[in-house]
C-alpha positions in Angstrom: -11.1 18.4 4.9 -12.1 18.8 8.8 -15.7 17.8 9.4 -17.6 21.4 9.8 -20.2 21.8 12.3 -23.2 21.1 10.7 -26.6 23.2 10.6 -28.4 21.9 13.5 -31.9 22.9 13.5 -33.9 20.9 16.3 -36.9 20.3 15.3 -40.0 20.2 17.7 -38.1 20.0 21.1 -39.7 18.0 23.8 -40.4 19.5 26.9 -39.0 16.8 29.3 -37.1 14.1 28.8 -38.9 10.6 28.8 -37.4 7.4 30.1 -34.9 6.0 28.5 -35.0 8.9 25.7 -31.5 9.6 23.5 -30.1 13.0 25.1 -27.9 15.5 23.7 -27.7 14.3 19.5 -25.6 16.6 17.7 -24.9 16.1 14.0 -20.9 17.3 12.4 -20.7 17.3 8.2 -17.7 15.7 7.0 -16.9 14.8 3.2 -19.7 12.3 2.4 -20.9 11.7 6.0 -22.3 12.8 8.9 -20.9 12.4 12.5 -23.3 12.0 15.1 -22.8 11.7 19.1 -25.3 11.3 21.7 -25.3 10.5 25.4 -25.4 7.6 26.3 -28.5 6.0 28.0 -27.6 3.2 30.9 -28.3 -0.2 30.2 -28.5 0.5 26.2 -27.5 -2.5 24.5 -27.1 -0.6 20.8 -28.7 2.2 19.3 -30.3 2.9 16.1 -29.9 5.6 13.8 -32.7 6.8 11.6 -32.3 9.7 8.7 -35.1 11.1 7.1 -34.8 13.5 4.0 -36.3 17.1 4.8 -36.8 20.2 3.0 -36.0 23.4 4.6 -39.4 23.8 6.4 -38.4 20.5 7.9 -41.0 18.5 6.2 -40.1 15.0 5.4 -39.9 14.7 2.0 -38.9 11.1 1.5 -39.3 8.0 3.7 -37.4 7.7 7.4 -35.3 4.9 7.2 -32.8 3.2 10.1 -29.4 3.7 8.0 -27.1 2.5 11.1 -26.8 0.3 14.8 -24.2 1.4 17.3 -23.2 -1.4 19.0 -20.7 -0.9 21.9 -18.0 -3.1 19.8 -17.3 0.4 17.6 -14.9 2.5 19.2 -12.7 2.4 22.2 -14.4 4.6 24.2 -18.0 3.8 24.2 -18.5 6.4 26.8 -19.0 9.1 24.3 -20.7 7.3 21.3 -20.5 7.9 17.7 -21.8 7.3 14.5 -20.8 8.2 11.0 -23.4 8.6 9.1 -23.2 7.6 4.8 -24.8 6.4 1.9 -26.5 9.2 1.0 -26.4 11.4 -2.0 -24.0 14.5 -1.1 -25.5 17.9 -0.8 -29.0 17.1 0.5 -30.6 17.8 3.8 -31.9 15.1 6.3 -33.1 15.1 9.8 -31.7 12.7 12.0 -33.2 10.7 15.3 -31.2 7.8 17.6 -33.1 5.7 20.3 -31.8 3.4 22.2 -32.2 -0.3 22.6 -32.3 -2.6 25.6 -32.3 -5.9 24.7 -34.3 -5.9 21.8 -36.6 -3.5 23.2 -36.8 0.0 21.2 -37.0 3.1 23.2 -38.1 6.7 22.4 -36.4 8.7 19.8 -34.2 11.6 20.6 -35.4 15.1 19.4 -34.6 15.4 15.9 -31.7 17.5 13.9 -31.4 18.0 10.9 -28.7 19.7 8.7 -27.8 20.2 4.8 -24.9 17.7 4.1 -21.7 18.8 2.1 -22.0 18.6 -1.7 -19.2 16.9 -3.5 -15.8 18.9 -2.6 -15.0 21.6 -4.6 -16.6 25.0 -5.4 -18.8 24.4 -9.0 -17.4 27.9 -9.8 -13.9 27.3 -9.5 -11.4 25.9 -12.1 -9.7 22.8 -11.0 -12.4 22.7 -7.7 -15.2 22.3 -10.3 -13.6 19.0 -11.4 -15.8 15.8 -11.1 -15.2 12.0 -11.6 -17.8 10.0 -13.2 -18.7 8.3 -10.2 -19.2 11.8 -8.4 -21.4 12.9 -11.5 -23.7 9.7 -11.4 -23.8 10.1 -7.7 -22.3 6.4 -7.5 -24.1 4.5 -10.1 -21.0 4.0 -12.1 -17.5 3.7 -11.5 -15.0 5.9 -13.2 -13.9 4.4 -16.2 -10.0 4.3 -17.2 -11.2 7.2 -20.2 -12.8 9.1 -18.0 -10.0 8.9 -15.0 -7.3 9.5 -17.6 -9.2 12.8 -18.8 -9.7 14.1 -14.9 -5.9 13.3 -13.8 -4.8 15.3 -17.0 -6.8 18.3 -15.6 -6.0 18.3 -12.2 -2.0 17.9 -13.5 -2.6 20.9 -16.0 -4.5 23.0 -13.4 -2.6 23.1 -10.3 0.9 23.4 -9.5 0.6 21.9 -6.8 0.6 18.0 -8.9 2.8 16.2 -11.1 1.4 13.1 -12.8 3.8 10.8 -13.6 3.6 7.2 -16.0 5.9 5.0 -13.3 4.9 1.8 -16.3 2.3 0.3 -18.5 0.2 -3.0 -17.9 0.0 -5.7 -20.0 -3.0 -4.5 -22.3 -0.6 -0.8 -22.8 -2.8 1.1 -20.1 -0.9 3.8 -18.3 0.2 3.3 -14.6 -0.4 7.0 -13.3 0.7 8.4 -9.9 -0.3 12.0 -8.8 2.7 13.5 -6.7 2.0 16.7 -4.9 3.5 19.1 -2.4 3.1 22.8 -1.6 3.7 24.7 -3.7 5.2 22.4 -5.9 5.9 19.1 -6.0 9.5 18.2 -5.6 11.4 18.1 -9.5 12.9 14.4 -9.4 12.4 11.2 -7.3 15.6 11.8 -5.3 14.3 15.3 -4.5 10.9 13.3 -3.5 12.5 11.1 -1.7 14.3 13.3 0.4 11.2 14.6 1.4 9.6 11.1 3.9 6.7 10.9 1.4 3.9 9.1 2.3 2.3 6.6 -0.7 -1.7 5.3 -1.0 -2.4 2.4 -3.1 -5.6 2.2 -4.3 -6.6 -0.4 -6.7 -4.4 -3.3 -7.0 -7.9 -5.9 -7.2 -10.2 -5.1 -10.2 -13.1 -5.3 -8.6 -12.2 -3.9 -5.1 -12.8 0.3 -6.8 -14.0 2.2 -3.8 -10.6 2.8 -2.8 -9.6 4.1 -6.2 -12.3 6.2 -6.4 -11.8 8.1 -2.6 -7.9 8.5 -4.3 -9.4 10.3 -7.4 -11.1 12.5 -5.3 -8.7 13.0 -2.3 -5.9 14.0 -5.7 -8.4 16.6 -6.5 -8.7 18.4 -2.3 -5.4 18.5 -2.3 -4.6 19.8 -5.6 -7.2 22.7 -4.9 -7.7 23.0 -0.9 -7.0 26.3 0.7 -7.3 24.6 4.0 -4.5 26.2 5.9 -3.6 23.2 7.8 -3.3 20.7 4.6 -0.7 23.3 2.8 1.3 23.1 5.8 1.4 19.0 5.9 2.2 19.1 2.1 4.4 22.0 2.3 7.1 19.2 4.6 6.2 16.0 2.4 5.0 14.7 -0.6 2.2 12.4 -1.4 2.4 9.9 -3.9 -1.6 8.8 -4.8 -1.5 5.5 -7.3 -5.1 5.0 -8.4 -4.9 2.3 -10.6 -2.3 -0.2 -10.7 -4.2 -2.6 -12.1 -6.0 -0.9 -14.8 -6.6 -4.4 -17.1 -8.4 -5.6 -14.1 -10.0 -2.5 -13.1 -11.8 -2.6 -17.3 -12.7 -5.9 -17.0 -13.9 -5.8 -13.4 -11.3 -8.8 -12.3 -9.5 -9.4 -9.0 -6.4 -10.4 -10.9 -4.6 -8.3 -14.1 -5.1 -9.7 -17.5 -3.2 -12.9 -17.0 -5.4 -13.3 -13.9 -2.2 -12.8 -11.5 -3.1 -11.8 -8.4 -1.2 -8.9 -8.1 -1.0 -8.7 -4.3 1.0 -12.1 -4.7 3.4 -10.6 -6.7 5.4 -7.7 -4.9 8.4 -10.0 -4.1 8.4 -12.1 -7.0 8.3 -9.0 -9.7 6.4 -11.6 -12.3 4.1 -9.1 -14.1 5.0 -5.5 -15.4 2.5 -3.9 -13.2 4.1 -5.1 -10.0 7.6 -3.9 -11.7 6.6 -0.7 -12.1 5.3 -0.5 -8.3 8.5 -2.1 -6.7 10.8 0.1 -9.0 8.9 3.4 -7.6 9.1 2.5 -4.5 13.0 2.0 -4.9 12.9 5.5 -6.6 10.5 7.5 -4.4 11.7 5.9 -1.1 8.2 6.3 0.9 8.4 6.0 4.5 4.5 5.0 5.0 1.9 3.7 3.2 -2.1 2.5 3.0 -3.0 -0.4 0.6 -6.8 -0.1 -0.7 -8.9 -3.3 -0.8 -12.6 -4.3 -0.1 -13.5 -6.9 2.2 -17.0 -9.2 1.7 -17.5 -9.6 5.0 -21.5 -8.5 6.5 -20.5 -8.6 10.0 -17.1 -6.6 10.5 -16.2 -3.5 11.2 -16.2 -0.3 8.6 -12.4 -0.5 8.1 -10.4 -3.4 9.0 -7.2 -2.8 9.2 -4.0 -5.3 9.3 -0.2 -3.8 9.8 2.9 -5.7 8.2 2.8 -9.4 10.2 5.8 -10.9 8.3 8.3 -12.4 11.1 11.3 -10.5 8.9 9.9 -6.6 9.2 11.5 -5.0 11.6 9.9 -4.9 15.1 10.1 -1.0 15.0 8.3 -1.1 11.8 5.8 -3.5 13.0 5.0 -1.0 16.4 4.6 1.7 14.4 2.5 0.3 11.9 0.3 -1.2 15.0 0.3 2.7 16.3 -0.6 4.0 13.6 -4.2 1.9 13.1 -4.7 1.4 17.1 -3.2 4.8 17.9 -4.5 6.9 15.2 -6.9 5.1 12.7 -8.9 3.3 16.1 -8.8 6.9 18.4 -9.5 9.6 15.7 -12.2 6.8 14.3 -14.5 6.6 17.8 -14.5 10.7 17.6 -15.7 10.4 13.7 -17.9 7.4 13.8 -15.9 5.3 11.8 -15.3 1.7 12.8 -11.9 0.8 12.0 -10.9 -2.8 13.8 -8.4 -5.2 12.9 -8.6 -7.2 9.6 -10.1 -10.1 11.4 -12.4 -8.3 13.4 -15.0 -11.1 12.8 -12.9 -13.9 14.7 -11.3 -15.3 10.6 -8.5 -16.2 10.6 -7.0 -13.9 7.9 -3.9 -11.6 7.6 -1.2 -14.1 5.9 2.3 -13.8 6.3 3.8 -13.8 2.6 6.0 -11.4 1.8 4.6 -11.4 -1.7 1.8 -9.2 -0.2 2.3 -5.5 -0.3 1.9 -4.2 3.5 4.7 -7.4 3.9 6.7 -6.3 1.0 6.4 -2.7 2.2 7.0 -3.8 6.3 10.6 -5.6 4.5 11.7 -2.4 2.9 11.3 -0.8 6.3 8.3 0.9 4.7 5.3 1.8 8.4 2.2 0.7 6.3 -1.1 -0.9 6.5 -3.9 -2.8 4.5 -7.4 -0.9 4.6 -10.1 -3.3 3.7 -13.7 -1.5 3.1 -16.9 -3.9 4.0 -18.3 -4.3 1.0 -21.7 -5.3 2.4 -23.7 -2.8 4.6 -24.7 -5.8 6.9 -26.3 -5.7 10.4 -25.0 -2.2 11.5 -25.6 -0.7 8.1 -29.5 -1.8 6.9 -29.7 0.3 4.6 -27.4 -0.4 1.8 -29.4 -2.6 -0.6 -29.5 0.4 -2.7 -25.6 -0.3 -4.7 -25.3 3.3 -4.8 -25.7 4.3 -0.6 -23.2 1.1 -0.5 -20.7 2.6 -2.9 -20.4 6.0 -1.3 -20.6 4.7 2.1 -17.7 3.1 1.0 -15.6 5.7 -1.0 -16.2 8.0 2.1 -14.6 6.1 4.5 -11.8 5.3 2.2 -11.7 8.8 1.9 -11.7 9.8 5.6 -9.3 6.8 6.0 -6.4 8.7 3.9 -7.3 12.3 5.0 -6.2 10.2 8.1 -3.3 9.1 7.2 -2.0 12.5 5.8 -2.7 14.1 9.5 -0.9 11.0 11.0 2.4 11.3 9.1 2.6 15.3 9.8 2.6 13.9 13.8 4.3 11.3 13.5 7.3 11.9 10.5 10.2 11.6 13.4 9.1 8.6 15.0 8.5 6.9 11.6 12.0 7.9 10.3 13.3 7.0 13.2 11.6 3.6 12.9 12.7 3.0 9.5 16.4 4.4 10.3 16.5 1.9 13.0 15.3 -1.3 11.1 17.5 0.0 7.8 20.4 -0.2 10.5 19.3 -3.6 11.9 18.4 -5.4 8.4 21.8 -4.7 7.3 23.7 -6.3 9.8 22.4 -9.2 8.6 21.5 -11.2 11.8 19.1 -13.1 13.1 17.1 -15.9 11.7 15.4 -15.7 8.2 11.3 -16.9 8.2 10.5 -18.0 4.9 6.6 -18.1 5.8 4.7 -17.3 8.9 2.7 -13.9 10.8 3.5 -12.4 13.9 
């Protein structure tokens, strides 16, 4: 689940530098992208990233193509600048090149690298690893359909002891409402026994048509089902993690925002109208989570990779709310300008968005003293991704960062478990009392 060092293999090295030239490009794997970090060149105003598919020779075998622009709004520390890398089909080998750009002047290229790029997770060879979803299998052409998901959380429940899958309800059209629950080496036996462990909750599908979220969850179930990664067993061997992938499933079939009465769901957390949003609220009363991530996509060009927005209701708890805050600027903004991820506030494009309803779930979850966050993934490539008109580089682009966002989120709760409890014992001490003045509608 750490990025591995990649197979750098620089190819044709130039003998001195020229002006202006990209120093220094080194290229990390991760699951379904590729970090790459340069020096920086003074007076750059962005830099672009070109990948080019290679054979092992290091003959192009495919067109080169600018797949990203690093512009210094990206990270927080745009001294050491990074980009991740995605779209492209797991498991093949590019070669990579960034020049810089002053003004709208290109510069020269940096000495290329290229490197073979992990295939999907999971050794073919291995029971329960060997597991695909049909949106791996098509390599993003198609989504996984509720048959197919139903048929791949069966296996990975019946193949690892690590995961329970449990029916928390049905939706309106009788589909199942699965959640995956999983600790090392077992998953706690009852919700109370869960509950007693701080388990952390994901989301991942409460629009219809927002599914990259859902599918990073399918696969993320699978990792952790099957990892022997040292350092994952240990997180899950203190917690459990509770991974919904489809609350609404009627939507999800039909591609819809809303379920099949056309509620949106994401306006019903506090109400408790439909049975799909019952069955949520109820687990949550059940499980007791002390964090969570709630998957959407966001159809803004222009924004950042992952927007992110904390619980803004006036009500939550102002421990809640800091934590929530440190958790996207502290770990989600600092671990993203290391991997080349772009995560910025929901927003980041100057909207005004983020309401303060507390029928939305990061506000429903911020009133139930819950630290949580709302993950939006662009859902258009857009000026810093160009290369994206192809539906399928869009689609894994966006399932990967998904995916890296709630890798994330699983190494931020191991750090962080005492100042989140200690958080939510705090506002569970303070809501009680009962105090202070009640905001029916309005954001911090």
């Amino acid at each position: 689940m750490v990025p591995a060092q990649a197979q750098a293999e620089p190819a044709g090295a130039t003998a001195q530098a020229e002006p202006n030239q990209v120093q220094d490009l080194a290229v990390v794997q991760g699951d379904g992208y590729a970090t790459l970090s340069w020096t920086p060149v003074d007076g750059a105003t962005d830099y672009q990233i070109e990948r080019t598919p290679v054979a092992e020779d290091g003959t192009a075998t495919g067109t080169a193509v600018i797949t990203g622009v690093w512009r210094p709004n990206r990270q927080i520390n745009n001294s050491e600048p990074t980009f991740a890398d995605a779209g492209f089909a797991p498991g093949n080998r590019f070669q990579w090149r960034v020049r810089a750009r002053v003004g709208t002047e290109a510069q020269p290229y940096s000495t290329p690298v290229a490197g073979l790029t992990n295939a999907h997770w999971g050794d073919p060879d291995t029971p329960g690893q060997n597991l695909r979803t049909q949106w791996e299998n098509t390599l993003g052409a198609q989504y996984t359909s509720d048959v197919n998901e139903y048929a791949y959380t069966q296996a990975v429940d019946e193949l690892s002891e690590r995961v329970r899958v449990v029916e928390i309800g049905r939706t309106i059209q009788n589909r199942p409402i699965n959640m995956f629950v999983v600790g090392y080496p077992t998953p706690p036996a009852t919700p109370e026994a869960v509950a007693a462990t701080n388990p952390l909750l994901v989301n991942c599908n409460v629009h219809g048509n927002e599914p990259g979220d859902r599918e990073a969850c399918l696969i993320m179930a699978r990792q952790l089902a099957f990892t022997d990664d040292a350092k994952t067993l240990d997180l899950l061997s203190k917690t459990t993690m509770l991974i919904l992938p489809t609350l609404n499933g009627d939507g999800r079939a039909a591609g819809a925002r809303g379920n099949s009465t056309g509620q949106d769901l994401n306006r019903d957390y506090s109400l408790i109208r439909q049975p799909e949003t019952r069955a949520f609220v109820e687990m949550v009363r059940d499980y007791r989570p002390i964090a969570g991530y709630d998957g959407h996509e966001y159809g803004n060009a222009n924004t950042g990779d992952l927007p992110m927005l904390p619980p803004r209701h006036q009500n939550v708890a102002q421990g809640i709310f800091d934590e929530s805050q440190n958790m996207i600027e502290g770990h989600m903004y600092s671990q993203g300008a290391k991997d080349g991820w772009w995560a910025c506030p929901y927003g980041c494009t100057g909207a005004n968005v983020g309401l303060g309803e507390e029928t939305i779930l990061r506000n429903t979850l911020g009133l139930k003293n819950v630290v949580n966050s709302l993950l939006e993934l662009r859902s258009s490539g857009g000026p810093t991704r160009p290369d994206e008109s192809n539906t399928a580089n869009n689609r894994r682009r966006k399932t990967y960062s998904a995916l890296w966002t709630f890798n994330q989120f699983l190494q931020y709760h191991g750090a962080n478990t005492k100042a989140i409890t200690t958080a939510r014992a705090e506002a569970i001490t303070f809501q009680s009392t009962n105090t202070g003045r009640i905001v029916f509608r309005g954001s911090r």
